[in-house]
C-alpha positions as CSV (number, residue, x, y, z in Angstrom):
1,X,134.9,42.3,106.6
2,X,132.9,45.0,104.6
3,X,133.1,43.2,101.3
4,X,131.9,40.3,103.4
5,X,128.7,42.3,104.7
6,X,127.9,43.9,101.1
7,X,127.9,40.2,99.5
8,X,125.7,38.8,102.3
9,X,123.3,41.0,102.5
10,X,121.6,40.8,98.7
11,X,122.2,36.6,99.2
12,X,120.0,37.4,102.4
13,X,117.5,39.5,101.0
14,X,116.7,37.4,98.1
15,X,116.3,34.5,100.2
16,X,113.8,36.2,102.1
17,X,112.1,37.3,99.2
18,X,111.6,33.9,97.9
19,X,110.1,32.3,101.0
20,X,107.6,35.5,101.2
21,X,107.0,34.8,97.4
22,X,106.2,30.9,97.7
23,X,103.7,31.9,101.1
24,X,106.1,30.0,103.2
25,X,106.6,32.6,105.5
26,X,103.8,36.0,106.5
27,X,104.6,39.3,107.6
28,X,101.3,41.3,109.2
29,X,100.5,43.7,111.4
30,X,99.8,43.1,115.2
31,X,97.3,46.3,115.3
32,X,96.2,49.4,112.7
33,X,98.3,51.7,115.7
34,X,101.1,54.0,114.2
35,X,103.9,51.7,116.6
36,X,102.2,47.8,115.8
37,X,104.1,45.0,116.3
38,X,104.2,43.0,113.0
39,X,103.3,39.6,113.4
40,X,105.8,36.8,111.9
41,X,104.2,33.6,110.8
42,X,104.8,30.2,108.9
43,X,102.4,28.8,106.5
44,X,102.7,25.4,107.7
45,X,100.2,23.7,104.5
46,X,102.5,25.6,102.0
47,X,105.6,23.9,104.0
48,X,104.0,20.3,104.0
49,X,103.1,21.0,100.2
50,X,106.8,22.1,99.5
51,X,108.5,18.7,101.8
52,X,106.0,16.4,100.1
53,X,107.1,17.9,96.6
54,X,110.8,17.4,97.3
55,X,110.2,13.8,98.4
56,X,109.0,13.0,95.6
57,X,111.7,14.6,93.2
58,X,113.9,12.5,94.9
């Protein structure tokens, strides 16, 4: 079960990496306070870009 958790998690943080990378996916801050909520968005043009991209590889 351990060796199960130490392989997932690198698979999950590289995955994670890459949508940040490509702008798919945002990570700000709610507020400049010390305890802000961070904010968790989508870029929604980047993801139409991306789907219209594949489509047309395939």
């Amino acid at each position: 079960m351990v060796l199960m958790l130490l392989a997932a998690a690198p698979t999950v943080a590289v995955v994670v990496g890459l949508v940040c990378y490509t702008g798919s996916l945002c990570f700000s801050p709610g507020s400049d306070g010390p305890s802000a909520p961070v904010t968790v968005s989508r870029g929604r043009d980047q993801l139409q870009k991306d789907r219209a991209t594949t489509v047309d590889k395939v």
